[in-house]
C-alpha positions in Angstrom: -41.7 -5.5 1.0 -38.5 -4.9 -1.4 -35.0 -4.1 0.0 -34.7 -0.7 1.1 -31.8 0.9 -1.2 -29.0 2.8 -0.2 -28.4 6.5 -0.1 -25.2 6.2 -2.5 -23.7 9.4 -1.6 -23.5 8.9 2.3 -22.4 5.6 1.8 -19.6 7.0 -0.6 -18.6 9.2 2.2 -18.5 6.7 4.9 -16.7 4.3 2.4 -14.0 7.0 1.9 -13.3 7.8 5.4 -12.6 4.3 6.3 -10.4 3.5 3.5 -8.6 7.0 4.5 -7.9 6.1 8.0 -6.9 2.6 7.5 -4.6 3.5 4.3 -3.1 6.5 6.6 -2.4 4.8 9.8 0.5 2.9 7.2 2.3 6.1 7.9 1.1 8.1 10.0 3.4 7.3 12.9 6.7 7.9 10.6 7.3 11.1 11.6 5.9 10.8 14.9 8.6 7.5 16.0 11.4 10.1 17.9 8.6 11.7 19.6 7.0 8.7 20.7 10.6 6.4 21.4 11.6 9.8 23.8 7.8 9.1 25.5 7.6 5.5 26.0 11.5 4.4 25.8 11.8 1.1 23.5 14.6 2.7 21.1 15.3 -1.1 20.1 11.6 -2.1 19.8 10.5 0.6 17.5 10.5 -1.0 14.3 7.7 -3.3 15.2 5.8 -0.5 15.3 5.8 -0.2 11.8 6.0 -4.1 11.0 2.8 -5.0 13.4 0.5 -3.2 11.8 1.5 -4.0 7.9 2.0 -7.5 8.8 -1.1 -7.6 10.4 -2.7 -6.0 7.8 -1.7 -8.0 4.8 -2.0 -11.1 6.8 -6.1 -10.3 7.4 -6.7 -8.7 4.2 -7.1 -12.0 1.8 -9.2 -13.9 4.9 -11.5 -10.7 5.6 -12.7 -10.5 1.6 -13.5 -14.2 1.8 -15.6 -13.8 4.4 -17.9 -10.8 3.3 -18.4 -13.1 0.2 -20.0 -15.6 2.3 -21.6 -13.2 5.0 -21.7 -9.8 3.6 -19.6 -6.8 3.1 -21.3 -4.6 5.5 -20.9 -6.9 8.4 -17.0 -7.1 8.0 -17.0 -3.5 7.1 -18.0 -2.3 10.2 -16.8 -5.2 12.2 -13.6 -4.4 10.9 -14.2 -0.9 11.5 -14.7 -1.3 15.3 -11.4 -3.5 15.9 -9.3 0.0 14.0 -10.9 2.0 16.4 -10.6 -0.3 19.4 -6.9 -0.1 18.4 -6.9 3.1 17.8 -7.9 4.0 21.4 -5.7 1.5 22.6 -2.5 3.4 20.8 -3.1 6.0 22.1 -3.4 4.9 26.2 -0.1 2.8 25.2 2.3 3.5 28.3 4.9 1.1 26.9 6.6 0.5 23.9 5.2 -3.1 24.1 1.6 -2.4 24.7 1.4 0.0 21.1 3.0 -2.8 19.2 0.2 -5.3 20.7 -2.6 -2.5 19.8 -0.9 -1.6 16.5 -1.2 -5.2 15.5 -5.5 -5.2 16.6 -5.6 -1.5 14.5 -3.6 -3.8 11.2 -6.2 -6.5 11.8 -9.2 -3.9 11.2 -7.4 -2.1 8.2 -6.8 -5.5 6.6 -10.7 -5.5 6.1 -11.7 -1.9 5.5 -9.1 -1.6 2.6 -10.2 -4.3 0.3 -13.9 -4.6 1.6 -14.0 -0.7 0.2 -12.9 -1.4 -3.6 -15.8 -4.6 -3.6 -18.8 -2.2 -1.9 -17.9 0.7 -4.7 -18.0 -2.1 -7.4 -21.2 -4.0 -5.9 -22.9 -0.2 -5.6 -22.7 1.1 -9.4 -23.0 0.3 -12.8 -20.4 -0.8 -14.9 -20.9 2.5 -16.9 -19.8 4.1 -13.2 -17.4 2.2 -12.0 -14.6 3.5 -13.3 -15.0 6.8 -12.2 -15.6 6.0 -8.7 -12.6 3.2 -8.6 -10.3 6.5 -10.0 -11.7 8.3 -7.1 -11.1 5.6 -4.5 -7.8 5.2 -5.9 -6.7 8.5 -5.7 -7.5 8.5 -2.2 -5.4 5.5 -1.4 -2.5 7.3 -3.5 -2.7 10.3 -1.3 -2.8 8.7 2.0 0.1 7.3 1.4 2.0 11.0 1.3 -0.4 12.5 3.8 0.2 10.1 6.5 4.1 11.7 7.4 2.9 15.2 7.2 -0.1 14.3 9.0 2.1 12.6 11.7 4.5 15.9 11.9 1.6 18.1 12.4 0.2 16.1 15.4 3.0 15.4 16.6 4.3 18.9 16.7 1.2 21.3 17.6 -0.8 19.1 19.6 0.3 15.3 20.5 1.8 12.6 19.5 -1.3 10.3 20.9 -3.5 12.0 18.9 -2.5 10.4 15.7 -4.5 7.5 17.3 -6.9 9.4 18.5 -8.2 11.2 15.5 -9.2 7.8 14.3 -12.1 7.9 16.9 -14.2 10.5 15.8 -14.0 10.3 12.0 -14.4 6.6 12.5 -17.5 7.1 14.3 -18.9 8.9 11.3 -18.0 6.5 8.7 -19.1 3.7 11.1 -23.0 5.8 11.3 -22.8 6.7 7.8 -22.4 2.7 6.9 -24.7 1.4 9.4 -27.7 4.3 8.3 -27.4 4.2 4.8 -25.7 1.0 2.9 -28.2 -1.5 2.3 -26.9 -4.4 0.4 -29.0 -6.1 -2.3 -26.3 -9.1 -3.2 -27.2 -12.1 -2.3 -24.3 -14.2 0.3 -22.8 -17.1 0.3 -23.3 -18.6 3.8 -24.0 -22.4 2.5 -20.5 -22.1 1.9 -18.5 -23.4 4.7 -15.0 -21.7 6.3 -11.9 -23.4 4.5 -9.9 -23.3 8.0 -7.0 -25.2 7.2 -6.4 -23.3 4.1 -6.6 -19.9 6.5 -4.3 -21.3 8.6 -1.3 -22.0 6.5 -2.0 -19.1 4.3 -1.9 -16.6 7.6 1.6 -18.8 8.8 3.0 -18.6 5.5 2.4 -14.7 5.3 3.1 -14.3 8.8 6.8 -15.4 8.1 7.7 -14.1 4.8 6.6 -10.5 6.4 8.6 -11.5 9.6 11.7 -12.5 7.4 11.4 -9.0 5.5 10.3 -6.7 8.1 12.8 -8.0 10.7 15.8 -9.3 8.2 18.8 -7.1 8.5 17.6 -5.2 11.7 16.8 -7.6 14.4 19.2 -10.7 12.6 21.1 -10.7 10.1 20.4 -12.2 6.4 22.1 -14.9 7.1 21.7 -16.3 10.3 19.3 -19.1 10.9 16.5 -16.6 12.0 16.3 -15.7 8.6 17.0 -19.3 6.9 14.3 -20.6 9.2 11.7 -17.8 8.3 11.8 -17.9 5.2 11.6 -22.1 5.0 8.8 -21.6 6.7 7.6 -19.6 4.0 7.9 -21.7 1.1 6.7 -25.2 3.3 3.7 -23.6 4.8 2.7 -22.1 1.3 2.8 -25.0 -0.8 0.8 -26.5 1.9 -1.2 -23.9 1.3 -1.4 -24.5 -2.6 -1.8 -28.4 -1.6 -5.2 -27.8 0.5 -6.0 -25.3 -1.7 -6.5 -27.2 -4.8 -8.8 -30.1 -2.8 -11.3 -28.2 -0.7 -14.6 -26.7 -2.0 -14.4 -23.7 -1.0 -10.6 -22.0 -1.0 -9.8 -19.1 1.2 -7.8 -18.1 -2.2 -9.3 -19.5 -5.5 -6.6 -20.7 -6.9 -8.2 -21.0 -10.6 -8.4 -17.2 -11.0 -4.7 -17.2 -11.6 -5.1 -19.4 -14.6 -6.9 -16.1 -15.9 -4.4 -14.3 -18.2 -5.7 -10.7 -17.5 -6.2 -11.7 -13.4 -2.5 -13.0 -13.5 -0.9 -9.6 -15.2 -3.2 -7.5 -12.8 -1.7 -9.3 -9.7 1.9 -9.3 -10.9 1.4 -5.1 -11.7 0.6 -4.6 -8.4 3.1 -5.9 -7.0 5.5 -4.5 -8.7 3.9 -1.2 -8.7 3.6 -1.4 -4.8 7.5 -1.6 -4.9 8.4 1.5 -7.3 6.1 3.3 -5.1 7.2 2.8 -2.0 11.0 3.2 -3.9 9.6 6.9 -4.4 8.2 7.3 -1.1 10.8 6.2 0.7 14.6 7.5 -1.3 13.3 11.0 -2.3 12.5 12.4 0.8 16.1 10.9 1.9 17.9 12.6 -0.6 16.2 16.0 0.3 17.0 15.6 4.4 20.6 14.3 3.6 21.7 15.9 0.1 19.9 19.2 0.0 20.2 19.4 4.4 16.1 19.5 4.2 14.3 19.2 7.1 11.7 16.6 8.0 8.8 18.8 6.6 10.8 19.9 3.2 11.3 16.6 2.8 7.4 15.2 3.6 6.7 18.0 1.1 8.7 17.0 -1.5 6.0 14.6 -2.0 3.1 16.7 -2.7 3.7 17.0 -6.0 3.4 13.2 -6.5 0.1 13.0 -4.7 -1.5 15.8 -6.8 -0.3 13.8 -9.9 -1.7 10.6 -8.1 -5.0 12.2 -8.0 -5.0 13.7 -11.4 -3.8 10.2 -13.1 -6.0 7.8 -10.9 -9.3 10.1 -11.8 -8.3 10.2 -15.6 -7.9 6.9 -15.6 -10.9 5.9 -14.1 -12.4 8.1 -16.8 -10.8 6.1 -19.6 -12.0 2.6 -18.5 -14.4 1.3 -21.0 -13.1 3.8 -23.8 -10.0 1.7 -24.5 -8.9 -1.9 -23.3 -6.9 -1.5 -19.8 -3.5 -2.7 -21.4 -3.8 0.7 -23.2 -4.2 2.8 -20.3 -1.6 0.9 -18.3 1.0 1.0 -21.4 0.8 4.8 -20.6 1.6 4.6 -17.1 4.1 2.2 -17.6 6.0 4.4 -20.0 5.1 7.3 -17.3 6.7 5.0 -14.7 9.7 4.1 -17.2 10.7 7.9 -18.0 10.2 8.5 -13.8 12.4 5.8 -12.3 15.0 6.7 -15.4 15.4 10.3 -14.6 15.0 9.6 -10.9 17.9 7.3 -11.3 20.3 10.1 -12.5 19.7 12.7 -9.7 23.1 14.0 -8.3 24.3 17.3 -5.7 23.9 18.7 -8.3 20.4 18.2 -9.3 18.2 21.3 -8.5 14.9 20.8 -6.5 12.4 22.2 -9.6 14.3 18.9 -11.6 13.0 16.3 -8.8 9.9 17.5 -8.8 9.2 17.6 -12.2 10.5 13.7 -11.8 8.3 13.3 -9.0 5.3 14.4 -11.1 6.3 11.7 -14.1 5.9 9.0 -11.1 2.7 10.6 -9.9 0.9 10.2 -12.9 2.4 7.0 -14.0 1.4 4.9 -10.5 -2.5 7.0 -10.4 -3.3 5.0 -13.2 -3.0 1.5 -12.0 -5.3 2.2 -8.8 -8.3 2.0 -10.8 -7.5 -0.2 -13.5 -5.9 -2.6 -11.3 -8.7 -2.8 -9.4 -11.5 -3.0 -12.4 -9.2 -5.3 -15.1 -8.7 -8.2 -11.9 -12.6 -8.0 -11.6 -13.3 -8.5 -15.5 -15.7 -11.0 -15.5 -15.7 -12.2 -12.0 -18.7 -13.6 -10.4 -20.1 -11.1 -8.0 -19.6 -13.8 -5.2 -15.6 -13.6 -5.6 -16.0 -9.6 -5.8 -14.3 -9.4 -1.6 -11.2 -12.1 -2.1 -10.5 -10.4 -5.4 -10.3 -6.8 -4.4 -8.5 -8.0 -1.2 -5.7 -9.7 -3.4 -5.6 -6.5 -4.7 -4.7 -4.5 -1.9 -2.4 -7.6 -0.7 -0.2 -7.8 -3.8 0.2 -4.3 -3.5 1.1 -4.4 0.2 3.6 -7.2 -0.6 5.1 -5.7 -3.6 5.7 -2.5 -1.0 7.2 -5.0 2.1 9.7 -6.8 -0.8 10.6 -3.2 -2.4 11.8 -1.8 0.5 13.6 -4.6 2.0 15.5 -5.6 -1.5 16.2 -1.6 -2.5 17.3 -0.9 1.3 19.7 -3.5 0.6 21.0 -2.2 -2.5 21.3 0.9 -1.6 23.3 -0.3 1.2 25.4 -1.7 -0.9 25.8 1.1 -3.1 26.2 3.3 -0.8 29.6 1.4 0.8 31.0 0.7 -2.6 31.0 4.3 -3.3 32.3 5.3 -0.2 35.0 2.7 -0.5 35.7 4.5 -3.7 35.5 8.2 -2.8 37.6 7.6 0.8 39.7 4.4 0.5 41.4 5.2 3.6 38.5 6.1 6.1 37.3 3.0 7.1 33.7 3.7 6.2 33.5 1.7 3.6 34.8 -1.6 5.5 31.5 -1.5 8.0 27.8 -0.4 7.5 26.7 3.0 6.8 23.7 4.6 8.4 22.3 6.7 5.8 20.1 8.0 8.4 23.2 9.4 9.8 23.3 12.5 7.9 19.7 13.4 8.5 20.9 14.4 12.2 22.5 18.0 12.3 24.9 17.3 15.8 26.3 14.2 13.3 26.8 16.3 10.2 28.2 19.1 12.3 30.9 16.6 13.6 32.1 15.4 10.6 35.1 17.1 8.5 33.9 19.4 5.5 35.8 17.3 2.7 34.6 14.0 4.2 30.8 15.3 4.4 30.8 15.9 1.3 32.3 12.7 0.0 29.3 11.4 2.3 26.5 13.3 0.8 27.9 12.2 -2.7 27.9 9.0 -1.8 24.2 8.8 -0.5 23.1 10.7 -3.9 24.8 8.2 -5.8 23.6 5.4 -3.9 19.8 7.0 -4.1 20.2 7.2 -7.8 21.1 3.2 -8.1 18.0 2.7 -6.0 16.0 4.0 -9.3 18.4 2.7 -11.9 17.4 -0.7 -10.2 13.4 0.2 -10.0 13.5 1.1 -14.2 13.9 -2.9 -14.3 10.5 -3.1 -12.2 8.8 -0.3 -14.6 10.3 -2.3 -17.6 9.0 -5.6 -15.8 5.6 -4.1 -15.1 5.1 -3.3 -19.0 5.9 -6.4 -19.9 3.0 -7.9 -17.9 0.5 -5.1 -19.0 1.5 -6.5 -22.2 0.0 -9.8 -21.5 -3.5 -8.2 -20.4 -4.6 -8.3 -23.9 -7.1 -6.5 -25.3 -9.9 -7.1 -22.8 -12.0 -4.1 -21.4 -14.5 -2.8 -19.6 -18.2 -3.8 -21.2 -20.3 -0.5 -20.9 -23.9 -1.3 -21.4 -25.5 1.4 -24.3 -28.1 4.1 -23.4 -31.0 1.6 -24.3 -29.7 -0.9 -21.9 -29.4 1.3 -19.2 -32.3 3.0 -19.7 -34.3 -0.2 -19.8 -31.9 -1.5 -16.5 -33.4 1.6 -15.1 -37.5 0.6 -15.8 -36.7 -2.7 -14.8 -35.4 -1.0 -11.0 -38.4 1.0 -11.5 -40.8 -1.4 -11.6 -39.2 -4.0 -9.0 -39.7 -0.2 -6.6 
């Protein structure tokens, strides 16, 4: 009896909703944190928040895509599937501050395998002459979450409540989870002869575990200097190359370590991490100019974004369209330019920059970081065997993830830094400049209100300046970015002609 096939369209569907809730809960709870810190209490426990669920999430992401190459993707889609929801519900019964951090690290755990799992099902479900298209459309949905999760926070959080941006998860994750289970039938053949390479999961998840500890926690709960920090991130660089060490012995690596020697695999990797840091630059810095330059509020500001997300959208599909036209160092010579021109006018905004300027700036970043969703994802698969397809689209997701956790850490800091030099510039004799600035500060009106009119100002200026080294500093990661797009080379995407496909399609016929 053959295989029964899959309805591609439901499973589409199903495969989108996942990746949309496990990409939004990222940031959904931004907007919802003063809500939430008034509800529970916790005020000095509310950054874990954030950090449980990425850390958790990065951490699983590479070990998840292993293992649906050796048992399956549907099994780990779903399983994964059920743990977000189970965290999901858990969120959203949280009565202390300490019980969501606990449940936001079980949701991470199950977004670490929807998000990568997704990318290898869509690649594994179509033809290479398809692929493209559906990777721009997958990508663009990724891109948007990523702006959708704040407003989507504010709305919750604002006309109904705050639990309910947990709750949402459970109904919309029931349908994906039906869709999935009804209509995806896999045809790929597993790898369960292979055997789990524990140690190598092992010092791979404590080498992660605390370079995301020593950059979600550095400067906020210790300082850079202490030994908390020192100690973090020796454990870091020990535990890894114990990782590399086992690694290059056993049969069967958690990470395959030879797909690095790859050129193309290599310059894919290295984009995505430094995209995932201009991105989260973007993300992050704009809507703090508009909230504490322009006096925006926290929905102006969420909206600034828009305009990147539609570009996101229009970029990632066009660029999905383009794969197997040209080479992928083509298209992602474009969007590095794109991404060049947007961090270099982003870097010169000012009080005195009107709104219609950042969002034609914001637009240039849109369509320059769309692009590299789909190629990313397609050029670090070039001629990978199908029974890789899970760890590679999970390194993916997890060099992007990384690039994001090491962008905002290292730009927070410089714009720390700029932001006190120029202080210590424009008031000499205030004091401000000898301790740290909260930037955050200014986003509060009962703080601006208390603050003299000549020395607000000289505040605001300062935090526009400061904003604008932020993406003088990212047009070194654009710039860095092209140079490892130019290192691709001319591979692309191998699109079989109309007589191949139409004889693919007898064959399918006849095996019917």
């Amino acid at each position: 009896m053959p295989p029964k096939k899959s309805n591609v369209r439901w499973t589409i569907a199903g495969l989108m909703l996942g990746l949309l809730l496990a990409a939004l809960d990222q940031t959904i709870v931004s907007t919802a944190m003063p809500t939430i810190v008034g509800k529970l209490g916790g005020l000095d426990q509310f950054v874990w928040v954030f950090s449980a669920y990425l850390i958790a999430n990065v951490v699983s992401m590479p070990i998840f895509g292993k293992l649906s190459d050796m048992y399956g993707r549907k099994l780990f889609f779903l399983l994964g599937l059920a743990v977000f929801m189970i965290g999901s519900a858990l969120c959203g019964m949280s009565t202390t501050m300490f019980e969501l951090i606990v449940y936001r690290a079980i949701q991470g755990i199950g977004g670490g395998a929807l998000m990568p799992i997704t990318f290898a099902i869509v690649f594994d479900l179509f033809p290479p002459e398809k692929r493209g298209k559906m990777q721009g459309l997958f990508g663009a949905v990724f891109g948007i979450s990523s702006v959708l999760g704040p407003l989507a926070g504010a709305y919750f959080t604002d006309n109904v409540d705050w639990t309910w941006i947990f709750y949402i998860n459970l109904p919309l994750g029931v349908i994906s989870f039906a869709l999935i289970a009804l209509f995806y039938h896999p045809v790929l053949a597993t790898n369960r002869n292979q055997k789990i390479d524990w140690l190598g999961t092992v010092t791979f998840a404590a080498s992660i575990l605390c370079l995301m500890f020593a950059l979600e926690l550095g400067g906020k709960e210790f300082a850079w200097n202490s030994l908390q920090s020192y100690g973090l991130f020796a454990g870091f660089v020990l535990l890894f190359l114990l990782f590399l060490l086992v690694e290059s012995r056993v049969a069967s690596p958690v990470v395959p370590l030879h797909l690095f020697r790859n050129k193309l695999f290599s310059a894919s990797m290295a984009t995505c991490l430094l995209y995932g840091a201009i991105m989260i630059a973007a993300a992050s810095y704009i809507p703090l100019f508009i909230q504490g330059v322009f006096e925006g509020s926290a929905t102006s500001a969420g909206q600034v974004l828009t305009p990147m997300m539609l570009a996101v959208v229009v970029s990632s599909t066009l660029g999905g369209r383009f794969i197997g036209k040209t080479s992928y160092r083509n298209i992602m010579l474009v969007s590095a330019v794109l991404l060049i021109i947007a961090t270099s006018l982003l870097s010169t905004v000012s009080v005195e920059t009107p709104r219609w300027s950042i969002t034609m700036y914001m637009i240039f970043m849109g369509l320059g970081i769309g692009m590299s969703f789909p190629v990313t994802s397609m050029s670090s698969l070039h001629n990978v065997s199908p029974q890789l397809r899970g760890i590679v689209t999970s390194l993916v997701s997890f060099f992007r993830s990384i690039g994001s956790a090491i962008g905002v850490t290292v730009l927070g800091a410089v714009q720390a830094g700029a932001l006190k030099s120029k202080l210590a510039e424009l008031m000499p004799n205030s004091g401000l400049a000898a301790k740290p600035i909260d930037p955050q500060a200014l986003l509060q009106p009962q703080v601006r209100a208390s603050i003299p009119g000549p020395e607000l100002q000289n505040m605001i200026a300062g935090l526009a300046d400061s904003i604008a080294f932020v993406f003088l500093c990212a047009i070194f990661m654009a710039v860095a970015g092209f140079l490892f797009i130019l290192l691709m080379g001319k591979a692309k995407m191998e699109i079989p002609s109309r007589s191949q496909q139409g004889l693919r399609k007898e064959q399918a016929a006849s095996e019917v």
